[in-house]
C-alpha atoms as one frame of an Amber mdcrd trajectory, in Angstrom:
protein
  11.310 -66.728 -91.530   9.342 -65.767 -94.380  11.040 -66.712 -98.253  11.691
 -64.134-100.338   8.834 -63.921-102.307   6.390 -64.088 -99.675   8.475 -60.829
 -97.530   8.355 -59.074-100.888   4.489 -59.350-101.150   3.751 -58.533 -97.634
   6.701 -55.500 -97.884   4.747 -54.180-100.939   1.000 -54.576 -99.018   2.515
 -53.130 -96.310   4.581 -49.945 -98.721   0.526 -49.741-100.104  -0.997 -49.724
 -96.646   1.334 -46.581 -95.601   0.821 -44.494 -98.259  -2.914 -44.665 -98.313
  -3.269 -44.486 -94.276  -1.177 -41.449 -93.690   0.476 -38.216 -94.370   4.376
 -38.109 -94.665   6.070 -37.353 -92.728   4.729 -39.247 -90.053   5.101 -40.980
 -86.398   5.152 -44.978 -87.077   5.739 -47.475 -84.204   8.256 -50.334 -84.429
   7.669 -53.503 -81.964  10.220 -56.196 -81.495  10.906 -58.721 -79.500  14.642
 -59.921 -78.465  15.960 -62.975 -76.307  16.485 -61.127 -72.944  20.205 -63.084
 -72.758  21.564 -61.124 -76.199  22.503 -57.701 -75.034  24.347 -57.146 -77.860
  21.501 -57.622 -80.518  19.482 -55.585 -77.760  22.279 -53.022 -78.293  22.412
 -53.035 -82.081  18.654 -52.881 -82.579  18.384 -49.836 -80.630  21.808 -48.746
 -82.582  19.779 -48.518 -85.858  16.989 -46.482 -84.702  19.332 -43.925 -82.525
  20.522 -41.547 -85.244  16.723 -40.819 -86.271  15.266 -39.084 -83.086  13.337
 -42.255 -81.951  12.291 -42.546 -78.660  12.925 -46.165 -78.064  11.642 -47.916
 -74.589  12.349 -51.689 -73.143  10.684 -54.212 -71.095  11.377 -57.269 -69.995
   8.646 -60.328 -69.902   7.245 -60.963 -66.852  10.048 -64.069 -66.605  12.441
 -61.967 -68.113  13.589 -64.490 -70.973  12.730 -61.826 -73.772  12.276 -57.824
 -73.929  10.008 -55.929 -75.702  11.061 -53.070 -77.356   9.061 -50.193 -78.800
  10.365 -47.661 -80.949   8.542 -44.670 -82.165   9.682 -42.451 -84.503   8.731
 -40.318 -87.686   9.924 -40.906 -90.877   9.434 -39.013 -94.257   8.273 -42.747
 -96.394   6.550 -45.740 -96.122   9.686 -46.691 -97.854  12.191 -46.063 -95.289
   9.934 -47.608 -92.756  10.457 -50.749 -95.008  14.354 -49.764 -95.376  14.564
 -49.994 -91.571  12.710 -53.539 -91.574  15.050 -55.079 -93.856  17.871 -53.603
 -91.871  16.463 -55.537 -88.770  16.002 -58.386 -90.467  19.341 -58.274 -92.080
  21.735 -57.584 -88.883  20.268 -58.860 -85.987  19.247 -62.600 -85.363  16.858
 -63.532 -83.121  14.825 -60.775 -83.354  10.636 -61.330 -84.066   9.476 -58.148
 -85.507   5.299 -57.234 -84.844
């Protein structure tokens, strides 16, 4: 887990990155990985991301241990992209975000 200071910086690279690569609103692509075992902060992730008009999709490693999930969606800022990050981070343990 990253310390504060060091999610800030890469948050406000990342806020920079957004703005100068595209034009909002726009599609951006979320990519997690969960422990296949915890339905329930399977569940919640997608939870977060269902009230937005994401299409979310799942799959499970070729062992199953741990699902991938993708979820794209289009949002109208860099800054709720970050907003949804933080929310991820925040809620759900266990949860490796790409």
């Amino acid at each position: 887990m990253m310390s504060d200071k060091s999610s800030e910086e890469f948050y406000i690279k990342l806020r920079k990155r957004l703005k100068k690569t595209s034009d909002w609103p726009a599609p951006y692509l979320y990519k997690f990985i969960v422990p296949s075992s915890d339905q329930e902060n399977l569940d919640h992730l997608i939870s977060i991301f269902d009230n937005l008009g994401a299409v979310i999709s799942t799959k499970k490693s070729s062992k199953g241990k741990y699902t991938s999930v993708s979820i794209n969606v289009t949002l109208n800022s860099p800054d709720i992209v970050i907003e949804k990050y933080k929310e991820v981070g925040e809620k759900i343990e266990n949860v490796i975000s790409l």
